[in-house]
Structures are given as structure tokens and as C-alpha cells.
VOMARZA-120302 format. One record per residue (C-alpha): residue number from 1; x, y, z. Coordinates in nm, 3 decimals, always signed. Example, Ala and Ser with C-alpha at 12.3 -4.5 7.8 and 13.67 -1.06 7.14 Angstrom:
BEGIN
+------+---------+---------+---------+
! resi !      px !      py !      pz !
+------+---------+---------+---------+
!    1 !  +1.230 !  -0.450 !  +0.780 !
!    2 !  +1.367 !  -0.106 !  +0.714 !
+------+---------+---------+---------+
This chain:
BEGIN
+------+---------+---------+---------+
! resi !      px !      py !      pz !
+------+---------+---------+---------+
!    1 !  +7.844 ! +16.414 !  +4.143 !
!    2 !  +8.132 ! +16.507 !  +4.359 !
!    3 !  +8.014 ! +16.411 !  +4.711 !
!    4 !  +7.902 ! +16.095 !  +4.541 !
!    5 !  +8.251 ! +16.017 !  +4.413 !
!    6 !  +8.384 ! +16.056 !  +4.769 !
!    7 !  +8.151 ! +15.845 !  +4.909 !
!    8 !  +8.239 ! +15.557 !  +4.692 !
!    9 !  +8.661 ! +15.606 !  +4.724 !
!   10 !  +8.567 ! +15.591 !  +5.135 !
!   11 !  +8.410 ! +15.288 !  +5.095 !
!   12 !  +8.617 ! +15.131 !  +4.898 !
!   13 !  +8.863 ! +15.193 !  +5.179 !
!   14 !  +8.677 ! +15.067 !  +5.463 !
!   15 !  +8.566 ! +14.759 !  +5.292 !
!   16 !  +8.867 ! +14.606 !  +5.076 !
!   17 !  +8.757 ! +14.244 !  +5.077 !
!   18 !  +8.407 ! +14.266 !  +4.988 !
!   19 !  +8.302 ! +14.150 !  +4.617 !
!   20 !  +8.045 ! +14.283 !  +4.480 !
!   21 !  +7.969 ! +14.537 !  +4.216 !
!   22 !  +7.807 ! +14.857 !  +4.295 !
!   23 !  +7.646 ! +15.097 !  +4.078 !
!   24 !  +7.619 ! +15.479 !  +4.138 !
!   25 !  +7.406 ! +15.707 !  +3.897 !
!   26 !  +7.694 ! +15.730 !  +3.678 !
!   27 !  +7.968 ! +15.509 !  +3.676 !
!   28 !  +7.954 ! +15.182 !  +3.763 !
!   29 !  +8.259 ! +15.071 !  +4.052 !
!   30 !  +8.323 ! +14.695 !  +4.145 !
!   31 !  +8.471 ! +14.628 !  +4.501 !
!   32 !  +8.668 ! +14.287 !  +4.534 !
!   33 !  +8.575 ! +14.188 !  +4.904 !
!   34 !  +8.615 ! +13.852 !  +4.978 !
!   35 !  +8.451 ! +13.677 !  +5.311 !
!   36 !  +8.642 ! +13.306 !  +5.421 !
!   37 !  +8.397 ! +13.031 !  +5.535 !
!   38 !  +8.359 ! +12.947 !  +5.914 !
!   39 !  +8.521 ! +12.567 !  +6.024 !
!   40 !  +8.283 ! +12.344 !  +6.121 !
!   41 !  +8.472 ! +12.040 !  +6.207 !
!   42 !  +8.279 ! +11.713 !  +6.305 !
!   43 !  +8.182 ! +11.722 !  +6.685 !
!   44 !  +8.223 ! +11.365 !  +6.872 !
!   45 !  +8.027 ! +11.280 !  +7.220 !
!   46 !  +8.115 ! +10.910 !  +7.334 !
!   47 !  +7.826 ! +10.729 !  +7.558 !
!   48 !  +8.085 ! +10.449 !  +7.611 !
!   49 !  +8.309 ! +10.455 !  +7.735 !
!   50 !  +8.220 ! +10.760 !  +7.870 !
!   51 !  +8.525 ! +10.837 !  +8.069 !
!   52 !  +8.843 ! +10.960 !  +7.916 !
!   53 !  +9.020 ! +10.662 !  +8.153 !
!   54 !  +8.849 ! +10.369 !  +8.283 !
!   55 !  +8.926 ! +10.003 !  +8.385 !
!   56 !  +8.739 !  +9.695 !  +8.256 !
!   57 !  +8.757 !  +9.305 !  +8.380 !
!   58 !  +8.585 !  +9.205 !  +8.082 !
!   59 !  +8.781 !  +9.129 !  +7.789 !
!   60 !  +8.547 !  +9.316 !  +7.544 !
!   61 !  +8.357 !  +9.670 !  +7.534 !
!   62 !  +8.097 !  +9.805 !  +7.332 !
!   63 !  +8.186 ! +10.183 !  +7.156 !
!   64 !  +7.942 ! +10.385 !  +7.127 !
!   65 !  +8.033 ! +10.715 !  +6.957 !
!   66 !  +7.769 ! +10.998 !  +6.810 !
!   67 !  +7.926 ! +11.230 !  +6.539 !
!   68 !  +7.724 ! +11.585 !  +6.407 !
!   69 !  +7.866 ! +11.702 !  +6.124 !
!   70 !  +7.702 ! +12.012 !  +5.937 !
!   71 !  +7.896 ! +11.917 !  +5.668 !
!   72 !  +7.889 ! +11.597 !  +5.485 !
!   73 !  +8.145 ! +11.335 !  +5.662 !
!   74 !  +8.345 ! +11.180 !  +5.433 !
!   75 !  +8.490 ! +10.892 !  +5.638 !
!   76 !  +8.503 ! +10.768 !  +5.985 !
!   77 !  +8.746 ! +10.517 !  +6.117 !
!   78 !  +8.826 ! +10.367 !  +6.484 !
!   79 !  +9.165 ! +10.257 !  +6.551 !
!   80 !  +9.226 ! +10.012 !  +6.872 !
!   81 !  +9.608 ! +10.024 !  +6.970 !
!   82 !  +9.670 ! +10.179 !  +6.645 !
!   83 !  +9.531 !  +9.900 !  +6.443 !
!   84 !  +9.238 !  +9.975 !  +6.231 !
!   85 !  +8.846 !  +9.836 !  +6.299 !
!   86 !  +8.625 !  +9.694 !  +6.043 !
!   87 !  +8.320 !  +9.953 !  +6.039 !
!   88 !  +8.037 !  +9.687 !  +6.018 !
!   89 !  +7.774 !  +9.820 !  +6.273 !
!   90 !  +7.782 ! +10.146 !  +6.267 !
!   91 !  +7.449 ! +10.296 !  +6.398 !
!   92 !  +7.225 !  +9.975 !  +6.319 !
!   93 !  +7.116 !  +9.875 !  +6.662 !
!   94 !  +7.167 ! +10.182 !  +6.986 !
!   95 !  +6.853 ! +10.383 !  +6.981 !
!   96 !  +7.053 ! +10.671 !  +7.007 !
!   97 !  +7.179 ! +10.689 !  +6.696 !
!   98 !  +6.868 ! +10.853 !  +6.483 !
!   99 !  +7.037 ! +11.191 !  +6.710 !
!  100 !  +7.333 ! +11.195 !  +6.527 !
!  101 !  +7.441 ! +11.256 !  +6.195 !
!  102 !  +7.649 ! +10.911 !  +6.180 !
!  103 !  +7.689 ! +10.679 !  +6.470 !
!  104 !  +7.963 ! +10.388 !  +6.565 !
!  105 !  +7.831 ! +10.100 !  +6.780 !
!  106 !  +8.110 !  +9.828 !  +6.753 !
!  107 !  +8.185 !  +9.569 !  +7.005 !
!  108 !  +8.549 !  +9.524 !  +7.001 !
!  109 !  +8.775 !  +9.302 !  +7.196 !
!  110 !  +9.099 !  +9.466 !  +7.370 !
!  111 !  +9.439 !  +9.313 !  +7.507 !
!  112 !  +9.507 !  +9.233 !  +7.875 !
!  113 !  +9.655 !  +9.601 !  +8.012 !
!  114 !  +9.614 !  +9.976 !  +7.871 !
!  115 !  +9.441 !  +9.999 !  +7.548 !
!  116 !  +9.367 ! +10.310 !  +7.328 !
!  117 !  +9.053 ! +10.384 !  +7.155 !
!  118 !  +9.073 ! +10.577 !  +6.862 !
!  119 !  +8.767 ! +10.756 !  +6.686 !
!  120 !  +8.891 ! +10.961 !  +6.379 !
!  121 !  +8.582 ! +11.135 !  +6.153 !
!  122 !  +8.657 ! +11.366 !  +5.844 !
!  123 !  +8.426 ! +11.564 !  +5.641 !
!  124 !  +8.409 ! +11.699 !  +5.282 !
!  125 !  +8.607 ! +12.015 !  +5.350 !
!  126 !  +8.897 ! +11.757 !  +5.468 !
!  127 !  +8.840 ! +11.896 !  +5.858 !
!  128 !  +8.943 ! +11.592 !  +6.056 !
!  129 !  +8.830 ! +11.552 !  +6.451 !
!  130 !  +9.045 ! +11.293 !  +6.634 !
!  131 !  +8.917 ! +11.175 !  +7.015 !
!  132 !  +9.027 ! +10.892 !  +7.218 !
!  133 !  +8.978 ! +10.708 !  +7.514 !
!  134 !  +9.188 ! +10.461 !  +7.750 !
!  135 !  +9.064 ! +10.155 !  +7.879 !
!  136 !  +9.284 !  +9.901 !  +8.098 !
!  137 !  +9.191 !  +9.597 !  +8.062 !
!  138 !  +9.228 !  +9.338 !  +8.366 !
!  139 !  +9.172 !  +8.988 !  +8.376 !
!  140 !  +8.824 !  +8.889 !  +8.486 !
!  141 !  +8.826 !  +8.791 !  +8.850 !
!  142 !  +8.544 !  +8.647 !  +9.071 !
!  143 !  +8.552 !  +8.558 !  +9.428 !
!  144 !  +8.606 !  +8.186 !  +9.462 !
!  145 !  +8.345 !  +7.992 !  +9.451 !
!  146 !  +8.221 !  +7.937 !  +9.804 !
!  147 !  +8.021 !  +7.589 !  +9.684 !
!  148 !  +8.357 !  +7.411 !  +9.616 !
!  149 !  +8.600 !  +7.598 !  +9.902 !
!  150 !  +8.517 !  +7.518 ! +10.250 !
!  151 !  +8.583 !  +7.728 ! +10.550 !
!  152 !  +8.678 !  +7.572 ! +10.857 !
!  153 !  +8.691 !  +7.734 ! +11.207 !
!  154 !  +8.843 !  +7.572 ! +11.514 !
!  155 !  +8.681 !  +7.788 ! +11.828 !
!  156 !  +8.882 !  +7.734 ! +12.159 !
!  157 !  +8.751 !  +7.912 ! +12.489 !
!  158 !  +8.852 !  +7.886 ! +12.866 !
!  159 !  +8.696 !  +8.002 ! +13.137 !
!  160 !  +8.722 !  +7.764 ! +13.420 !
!  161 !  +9.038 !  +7.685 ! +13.569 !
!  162 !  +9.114 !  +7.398 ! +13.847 !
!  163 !  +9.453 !  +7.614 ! +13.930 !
!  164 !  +9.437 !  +7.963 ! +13.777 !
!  165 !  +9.141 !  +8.252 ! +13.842 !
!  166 !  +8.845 !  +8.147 ! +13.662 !
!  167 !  +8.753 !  +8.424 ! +13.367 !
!  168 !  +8.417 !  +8.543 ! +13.252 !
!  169 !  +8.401 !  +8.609 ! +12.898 !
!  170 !  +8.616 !  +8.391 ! +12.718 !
!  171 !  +8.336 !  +8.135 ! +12.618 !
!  172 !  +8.076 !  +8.387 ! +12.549 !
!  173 !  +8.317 !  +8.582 ! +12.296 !
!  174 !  +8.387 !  +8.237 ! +12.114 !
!  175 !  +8.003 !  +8.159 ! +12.123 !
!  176 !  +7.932 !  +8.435 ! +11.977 !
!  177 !  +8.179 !  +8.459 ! +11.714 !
!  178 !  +8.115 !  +8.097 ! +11.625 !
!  179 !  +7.741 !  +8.217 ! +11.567 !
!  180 !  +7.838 !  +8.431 ! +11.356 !
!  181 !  +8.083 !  +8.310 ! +11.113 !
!  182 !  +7.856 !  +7.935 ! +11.073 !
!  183 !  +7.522 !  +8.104 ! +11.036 !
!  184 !  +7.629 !  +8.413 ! +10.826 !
!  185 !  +7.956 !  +8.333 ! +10.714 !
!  186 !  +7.920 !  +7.962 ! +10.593 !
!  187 !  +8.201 !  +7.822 ! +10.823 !
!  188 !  +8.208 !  +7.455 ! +10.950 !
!  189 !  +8.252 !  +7.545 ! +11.316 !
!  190 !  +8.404 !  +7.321 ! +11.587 !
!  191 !  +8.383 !  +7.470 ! +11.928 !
!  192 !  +8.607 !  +7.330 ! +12.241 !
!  193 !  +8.549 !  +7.479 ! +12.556 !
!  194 !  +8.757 !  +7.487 ! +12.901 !
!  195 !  +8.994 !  +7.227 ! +12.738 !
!  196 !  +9.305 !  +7.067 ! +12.936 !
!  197 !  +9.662 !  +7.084 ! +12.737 !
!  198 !  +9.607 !  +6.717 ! +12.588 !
!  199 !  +9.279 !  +6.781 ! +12.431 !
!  200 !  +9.396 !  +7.115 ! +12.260 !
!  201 !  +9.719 !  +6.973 ! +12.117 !
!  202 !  +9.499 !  +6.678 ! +11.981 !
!  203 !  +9.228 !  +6.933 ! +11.826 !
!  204 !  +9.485 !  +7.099 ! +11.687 !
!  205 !  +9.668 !  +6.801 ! +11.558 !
!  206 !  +9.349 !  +6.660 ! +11.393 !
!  207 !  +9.315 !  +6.962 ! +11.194 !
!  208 !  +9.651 !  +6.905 ! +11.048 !
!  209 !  +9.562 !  +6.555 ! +10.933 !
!  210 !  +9.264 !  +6.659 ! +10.758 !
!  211 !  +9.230 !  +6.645 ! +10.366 !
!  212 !  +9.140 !  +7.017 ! +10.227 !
!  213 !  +9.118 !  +7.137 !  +9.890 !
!  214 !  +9.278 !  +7.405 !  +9.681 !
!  215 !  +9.149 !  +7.744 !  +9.808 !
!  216 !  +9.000 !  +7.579 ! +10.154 !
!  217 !  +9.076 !  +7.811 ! +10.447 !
!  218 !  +9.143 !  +7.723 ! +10.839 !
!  219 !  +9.040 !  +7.994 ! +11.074 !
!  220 !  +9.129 !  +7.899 ! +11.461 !
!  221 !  +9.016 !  +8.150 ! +11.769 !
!  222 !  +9.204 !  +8.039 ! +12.139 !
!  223 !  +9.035 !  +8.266 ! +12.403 !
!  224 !  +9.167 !  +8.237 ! +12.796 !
!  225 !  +9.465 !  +8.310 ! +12.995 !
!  226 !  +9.799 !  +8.336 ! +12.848 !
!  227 ! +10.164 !  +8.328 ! +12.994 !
!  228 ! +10.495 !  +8.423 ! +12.880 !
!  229 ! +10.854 !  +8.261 ! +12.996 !
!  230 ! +11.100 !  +8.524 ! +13.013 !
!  231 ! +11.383 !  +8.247 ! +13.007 !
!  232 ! +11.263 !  +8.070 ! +12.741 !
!  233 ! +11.152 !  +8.339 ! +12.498 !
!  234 ! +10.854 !  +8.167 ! +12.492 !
!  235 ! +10.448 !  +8.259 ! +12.481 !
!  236 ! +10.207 !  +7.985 ! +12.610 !
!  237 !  +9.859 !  +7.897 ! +12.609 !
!  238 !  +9.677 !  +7.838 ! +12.970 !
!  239 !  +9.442 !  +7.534 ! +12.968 !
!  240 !  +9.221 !  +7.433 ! +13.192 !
!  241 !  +9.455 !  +7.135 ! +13.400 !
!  242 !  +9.778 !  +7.377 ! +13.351 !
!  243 !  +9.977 !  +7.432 ! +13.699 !
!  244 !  +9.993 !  +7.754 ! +13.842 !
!  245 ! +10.334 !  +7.662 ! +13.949 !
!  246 ! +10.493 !  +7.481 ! +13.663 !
!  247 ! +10.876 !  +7.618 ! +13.624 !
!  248 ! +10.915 !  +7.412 ! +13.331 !
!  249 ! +10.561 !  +7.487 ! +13.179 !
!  250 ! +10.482 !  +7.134 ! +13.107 !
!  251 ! +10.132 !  +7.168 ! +13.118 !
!  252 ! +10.152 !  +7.460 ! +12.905 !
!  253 ! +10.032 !  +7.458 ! +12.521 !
!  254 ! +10.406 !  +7.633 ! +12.388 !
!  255 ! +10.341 !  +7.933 ! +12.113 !
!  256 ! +10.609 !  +7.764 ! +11.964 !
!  257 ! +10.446 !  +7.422 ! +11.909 !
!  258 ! +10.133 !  +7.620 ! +11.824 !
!  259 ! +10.290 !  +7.811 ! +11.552 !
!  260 ! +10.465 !  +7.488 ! +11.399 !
!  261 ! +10.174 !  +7.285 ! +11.368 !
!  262 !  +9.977 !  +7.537 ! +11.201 !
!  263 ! +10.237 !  +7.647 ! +10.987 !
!  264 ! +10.289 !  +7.267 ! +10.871 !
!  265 !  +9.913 !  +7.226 ! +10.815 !
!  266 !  +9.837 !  +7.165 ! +10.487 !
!  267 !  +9.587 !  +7.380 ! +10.447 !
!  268 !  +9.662 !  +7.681 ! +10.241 !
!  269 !  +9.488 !  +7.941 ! +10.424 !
!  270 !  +9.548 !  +7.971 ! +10.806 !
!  271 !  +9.464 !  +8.247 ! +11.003 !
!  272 !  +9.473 !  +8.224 ! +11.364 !
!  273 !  +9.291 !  +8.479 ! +11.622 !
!  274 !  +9.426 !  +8.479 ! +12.028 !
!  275 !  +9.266 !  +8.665 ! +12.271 !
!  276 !  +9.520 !  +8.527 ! +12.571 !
!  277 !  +9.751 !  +8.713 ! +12.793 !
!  278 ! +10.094 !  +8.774 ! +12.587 !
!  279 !  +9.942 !  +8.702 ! +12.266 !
!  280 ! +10.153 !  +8.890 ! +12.093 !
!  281 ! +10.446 !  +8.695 ! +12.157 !
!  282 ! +10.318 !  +8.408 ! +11.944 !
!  283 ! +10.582 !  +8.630 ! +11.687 !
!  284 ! +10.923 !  +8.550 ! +11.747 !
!  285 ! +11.025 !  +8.876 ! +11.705 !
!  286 ! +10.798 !  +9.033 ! +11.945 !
!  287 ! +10.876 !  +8.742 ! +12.232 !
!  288 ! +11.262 !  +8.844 ! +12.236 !
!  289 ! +11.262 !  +9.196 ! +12.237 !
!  290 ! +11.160 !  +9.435 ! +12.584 !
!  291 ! +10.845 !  +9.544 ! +12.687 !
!  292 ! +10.606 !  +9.613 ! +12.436 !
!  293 ! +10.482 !  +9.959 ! +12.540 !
!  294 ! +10.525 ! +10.167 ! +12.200 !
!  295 ! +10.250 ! +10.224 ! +11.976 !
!  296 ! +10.254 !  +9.904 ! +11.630 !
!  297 ! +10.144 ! +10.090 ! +11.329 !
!  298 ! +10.118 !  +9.855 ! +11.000 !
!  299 ! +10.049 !  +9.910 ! +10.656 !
!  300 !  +9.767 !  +9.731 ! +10.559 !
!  301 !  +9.670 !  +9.662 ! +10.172 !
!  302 !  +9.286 !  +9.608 ! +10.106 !
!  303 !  +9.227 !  +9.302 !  +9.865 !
!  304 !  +9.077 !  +9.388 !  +9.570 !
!  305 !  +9.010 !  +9.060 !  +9.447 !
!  306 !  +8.950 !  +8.779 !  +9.690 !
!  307 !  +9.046 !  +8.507 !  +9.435 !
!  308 !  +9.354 !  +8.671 !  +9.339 !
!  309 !  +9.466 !  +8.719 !  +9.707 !
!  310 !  +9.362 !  +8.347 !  +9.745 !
!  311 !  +9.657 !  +8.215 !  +9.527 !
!  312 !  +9.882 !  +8.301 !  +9.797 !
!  313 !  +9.976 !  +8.118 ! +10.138 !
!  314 !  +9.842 !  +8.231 ! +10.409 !
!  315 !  +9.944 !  +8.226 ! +10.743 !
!  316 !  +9.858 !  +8.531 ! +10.961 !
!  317 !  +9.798 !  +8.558 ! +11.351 !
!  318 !  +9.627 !  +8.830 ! +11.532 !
!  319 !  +9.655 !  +8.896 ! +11.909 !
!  320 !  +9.465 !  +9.075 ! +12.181 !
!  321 !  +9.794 !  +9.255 ! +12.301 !
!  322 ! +10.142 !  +9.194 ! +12.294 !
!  323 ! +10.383 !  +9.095 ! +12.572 !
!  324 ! +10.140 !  +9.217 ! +12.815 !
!  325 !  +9.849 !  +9.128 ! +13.025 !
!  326 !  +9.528 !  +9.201 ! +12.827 !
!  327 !  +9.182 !  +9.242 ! +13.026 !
!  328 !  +8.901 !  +8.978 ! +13.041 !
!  329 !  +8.632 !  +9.299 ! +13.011 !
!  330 !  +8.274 !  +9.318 ! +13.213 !
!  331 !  +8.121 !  +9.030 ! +13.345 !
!  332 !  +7.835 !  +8.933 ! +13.045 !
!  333 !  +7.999 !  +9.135 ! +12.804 !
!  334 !  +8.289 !  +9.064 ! +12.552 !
!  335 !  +8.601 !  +9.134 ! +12.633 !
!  336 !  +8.747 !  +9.492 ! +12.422 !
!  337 !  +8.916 !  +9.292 ! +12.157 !
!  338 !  +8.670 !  +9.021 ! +12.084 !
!  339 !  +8.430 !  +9.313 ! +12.102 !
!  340 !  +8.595 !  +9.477 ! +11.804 !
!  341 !  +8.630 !  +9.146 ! +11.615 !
!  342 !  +8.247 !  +9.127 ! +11.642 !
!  343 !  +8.215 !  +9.426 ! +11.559 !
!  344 !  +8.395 !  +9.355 ! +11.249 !
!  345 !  +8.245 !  +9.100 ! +11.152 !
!  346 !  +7.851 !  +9.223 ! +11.204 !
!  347 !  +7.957 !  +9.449 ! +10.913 !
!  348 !  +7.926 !  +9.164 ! +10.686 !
!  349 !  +8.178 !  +9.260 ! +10.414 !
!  350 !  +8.008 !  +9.627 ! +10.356 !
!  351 !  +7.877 !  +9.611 !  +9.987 !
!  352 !  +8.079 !  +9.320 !  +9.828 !
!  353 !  +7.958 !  +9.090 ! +10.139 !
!  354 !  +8.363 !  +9.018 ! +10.171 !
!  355 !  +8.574 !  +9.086 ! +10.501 !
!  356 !  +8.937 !  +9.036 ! +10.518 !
!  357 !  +9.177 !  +8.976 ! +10.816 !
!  358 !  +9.342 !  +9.288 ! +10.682 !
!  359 !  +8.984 !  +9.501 ! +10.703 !
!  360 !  +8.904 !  +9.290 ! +11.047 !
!  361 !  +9.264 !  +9.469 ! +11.162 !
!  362 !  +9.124 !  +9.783 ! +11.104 !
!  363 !  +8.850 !  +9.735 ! +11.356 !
!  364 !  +9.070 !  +9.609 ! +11.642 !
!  365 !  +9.383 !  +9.748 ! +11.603 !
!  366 !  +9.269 ! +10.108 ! +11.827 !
!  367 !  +9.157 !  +9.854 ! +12.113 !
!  368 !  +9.343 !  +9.857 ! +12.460 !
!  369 !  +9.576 !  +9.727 ! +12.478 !
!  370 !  +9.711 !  +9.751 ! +12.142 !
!  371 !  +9.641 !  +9.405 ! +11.952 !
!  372 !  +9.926 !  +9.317 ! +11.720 !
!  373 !  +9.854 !  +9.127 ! +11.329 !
!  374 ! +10.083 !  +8.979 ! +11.108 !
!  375 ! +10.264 !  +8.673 ! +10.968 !
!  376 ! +10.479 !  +8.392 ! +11.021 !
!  377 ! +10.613 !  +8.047 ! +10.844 !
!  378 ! +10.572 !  +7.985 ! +10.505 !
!  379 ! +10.336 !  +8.287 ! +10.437 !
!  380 ! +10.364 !  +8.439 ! +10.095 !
!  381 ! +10.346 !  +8.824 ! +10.043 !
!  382 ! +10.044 !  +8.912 !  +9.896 !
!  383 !  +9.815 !  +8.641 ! +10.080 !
!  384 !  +9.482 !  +8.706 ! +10.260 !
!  385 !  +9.200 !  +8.534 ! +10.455 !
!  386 !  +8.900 !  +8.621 ! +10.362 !
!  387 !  +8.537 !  +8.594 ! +10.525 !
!  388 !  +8.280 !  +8.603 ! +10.256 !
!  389 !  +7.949 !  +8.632 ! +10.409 !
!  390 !  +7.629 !  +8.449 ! +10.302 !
+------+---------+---------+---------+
């Protein structure tokens, strides 16, 4: 009777919260133990959107949230931006939601920029489980359509001369790229080879008297010898009648004229391409400083949407080199910069079938000589030319 009366004080030391009553062979002793329940708060897994932080274009998503709950839930409410959502389709339609004790399938609309989803579920035992999930809504943009802009490109290429060295490559490189941007790009293509002075002023006269429509786009490629006028401050383009010998550079086509005609041309989208001697010098700035000998490094942004890009004026130039001579290349090959343009282009726009003059840049720019890209006139920051292949 002792030993058992020992044995029951020790345990009811060891095991002070446990309630139960326990009976020995003589007196009976009751032990208040008490045990507290585990939490078992709802448990949330989203299918969509799926990522904590996402971007839409659309201007309405589809929630999909599955809740288990091993106790019964007593409410569950989604919040957009704070604001409460009618629950009206909860689990009725998504396949998935027979795996779940309750289910939210809502389609709800969100506001142009950062929007918070809210998913809030409570059970019986008042345990609450709060997720969320950002979504930033953009404005739906699509590439304009192609069947009501039209792409022009003006191809000029010299390689005979009746005064200067005859070249090799200039016509192939514009036949070529001419092939390329009317059979896979969609361009109307004009091609105007070994030209004198008067017939490439007129060409490129004609193309400012032409009537083109809101997003229409004018892409012009001069290919041949080039010369620069270190009196004047002043690039030129060599045609086929010019002098070899012409102090005054009369029967030179002046950068200067060049880049005022375009600029004025009422197109919105210009983007002009040389592959000439001196190129570069078609920007003022590079024609009246020194030698261009240092290395031209330029930010260039990627488009992410073509239309949106397309709002902006566009005039842009890139050059084979910059106040320098530039190389013709190998006799029946391209020379290194229209080589890289190809190049460029042959990619086709990668997945999205779009190519910009800011990607085509990145193809040409670590050719030798350096080529040099940017803008001039009435250009607007933010602008772009875009190829969008067929």
C-alpha cells in the first residue's frame, strides 16, 4: 500500500496537465491534465496567377485559388485593391476543384498599373489564412497592323564610276538586301543603281512628295563612294557623273541636303542606312569634330512593343564608319558592314518575327571600321523603325 502511494504522488508530478481519473486498489486519485488542440489553419495553393508578381496586357484575369481546410471554413472572401469581390463562381466550372475542400474561380477585371489580389479564408475555430498576389496590368498592345501600314524602301547602289575607281560590291549588297526586306519583310522596294547626282536628288525628292499614312515607314540604303570637305564641314555622296576634281563639290549629293529632305519628308518613320566613305559625318556633330579614331559605345533600348515605339518620329541614320574611309570588302562578297546588316536581317526578328534598327545596331556595330547609329531632325525620343518580317 505504501509503494503504491508513491507511485501515484510521482506521477502526479510528472504529468500535471493530464485529466483523467485514476483508480488504485484503494483510493481513488483524479489528475487534472489538460492537452491544447493543434492549429490547423486553411492552406491556399493558387493555379493563377501562379506567380507571386506577374504582368498582364489583358485587362482581365481568371483566379483560380484551391483551399484544404480540415476544419470546416467558415467564409472565404477575395479582395482586389482592397475592394471586396462578389463570390458567384466559386468552384462551378475548373476541373480542379473536386481536389479541394472549397475552390474560387472568378474572372475579375483589374485597373491599368499594379493591382493586388487578395484571397482571405477563415474556418470555424476563427484561424484566418491571408495570401496575395500582384499583377500589373498594361495596356494591351499589338504590333501594327502590317495590312494597313506600308513599308517603303528606297535602295541606292554605285559601282561604276566615269571619274572615280569603279567598286565591286556596292550593287550586290543592295540586291541582296532589297531581296530580302520585299520577299520576307513585305517592303515596296525601289532599287536605283549607278545613278548620276540629278537622278538621286530627284528619287529622293519624289519620296518626299508621296502621300503615306499614319504608321507608314521609309527605309532608304545609299551604297558607293563617299567624300568629306574638310572646309565645308560637310559629308557627300559620290554618284556616278561626280568629278574627281570638283573644289566646290557641285556634282556632289551634300549630307546636308540629304539630311534636310529626309528630315522634311512627311513620312513619320525614316530610317536611313549608308554604306559610303565618311558616312558618319552625315551627323553634324561627328562632321566638325577631329578624326574619328576612338571607340562609339551607345546605349541602346530594345522595343518592347512595336506599336508603342511607332507613335514616335523617327528619324535615325546608320553609317558604315565615321569620318573615315570604309572598305568595299572581297570581290563577290558583301562588303563587312552590309555583311552584318544581312546578317541581321536573315535572323528574321528571332521569335516575335520583329527586328529593330536598334537590334540591327547590335549586329553591325563590332564591324571595322566602327559604324556609327543615331538621330537627327525632328526625331522624338523613344521612336523606332521596325522590320516585321512575313
Amino acid at each position: 500500500m505504501k509503494r503504491l502511494v508513491v507511485f501515484i504522488v510521482a506521477l502526479c508530478a510528472l504529468m500535471p496537465a493530464f485529466a483523467q481519473t485514476l483508480k488504485g486498489r484503494s483510493n481513488p486519485v483524479h489528475l487534472e491534465l489538460t492537452s491544447k488542440a493543434k492549429s490547423s489553419p486553411p492552406v491556399m495553393v493558387w493555379l493563377s496567377p501562379e506567380q507571386t508578381s506577374s504582368v498582364i496586357t489583358g485587362a482581365e484575369v481568371t483566379i483560380k485559388v484551391g483551399i484544404n481546410s480540415t476544419i470546416t471554413l467558415k467564409n472565404v472572401t477575395v479582395l482586389i485593391n482592397g475592394q471586396t469581390q462578389p463570390s458567384r463562381g466559386f468552384g462551378v466550372t475548373s476541373p480542379d476543384a473536386s481536389k479541394f475542400t472549397k475552390f474560387v474561380e472568378q474572372k475579375v477585371t483589374l485597373s491599368p498599373g499594379p493591382n493586388e489580389i487578395k484571397v482571405i479564408a477563415v474556418n470555424d475555430s476563427g484561424e484566418t489564412t491571408t495570401e496575395s498576389r500582384m499583377v500589373n496590368m498594361t495596356p494591351s498592345v499589338t504590333i501594327a497592323n502590317s495590312e494597313t501600314r506600308t513599308d517603303y524602301a528606297l535602295i541606292i547602289a554605285t559601282n561604276d564610276y566615269k571619274e572615280w575607281t569603279d567598286l565591286t560590291n556596292p550593287v550586290n549588297d543592295a540586291k541582296a538586301i532589297a531581296t530580302e526586306l520585299g520577299e520576307n519583310y513585305g517592303f515596296k522596294v525601289e532599287t536605283l543603281f549607278n545613278p548620276t547626282k540629278s537622278e538621286i536628288v530627284t528619287k529622293i525628292r519624289e519620296y518626299a512628295k508621296k502621300n503615306y499614312g499614319t504608321d507608314d515607314q521609309l527605309f532608304i540604303f545609299i551604297a558607293g563612294h563617299g567624300q568629306f570637305d574638310d572646309i565645308g564641314k560637310d559629308g557627300y555622296i559620290v554618284a556616278r557623273d561626280s568629278k574627281l576634281n570638283d573644289d566646290t563639290y557641285d556634282t556632289y549629293v551634300p549630307f546636308s541636303v540629304l539630311r534636310t529632305t529626309i528630315d522634311n519628308n512627311p513620312a513619320k518613320h525614316v530610317f536611313i542606312t549608308m554604306d559610303v566613305c565618311f558616312g558618319g559625318t552625315f551627323d553634324q556633330a561627328i562632321a566638325k569634330r577631329g578624326d574619328d579614331r576612338d571607340q562609339m559605345y551607345t546605349d541602346i533600348p530594345q522595343a518592347e512593343y512595336i506599336s508603342k515605339k511607332l507613335k514616335f518620329k523617327t528619324r535615325m541614320y546608320m553609317t558604315s564608319g565615321g569620318k573615315q574611309y570604309v572598305p568595299d570588302g572581297r570581290p563577290g562578297k558583301h562588303s563587312p558592314f552590309a555583311s552584318k546588316f544581312l546578317e541581321a536581317l536573315r535572323g528574321y526578328g528571332g521569335t516575335y518575327r520583329v527586328l529593330t534598327a536598334s537590334k540591327i545596331w547590335l549586329s553591325v556595330e563590332t564591324a571595322k571600321p566602327e559604324p556609327k547609329f543615331g538621330t537627327f531632325g525632328d526625331n522624338e525620343p523613344g521612336s523606332e523603325f521596325v522590320f516585321q518580317a512575313r
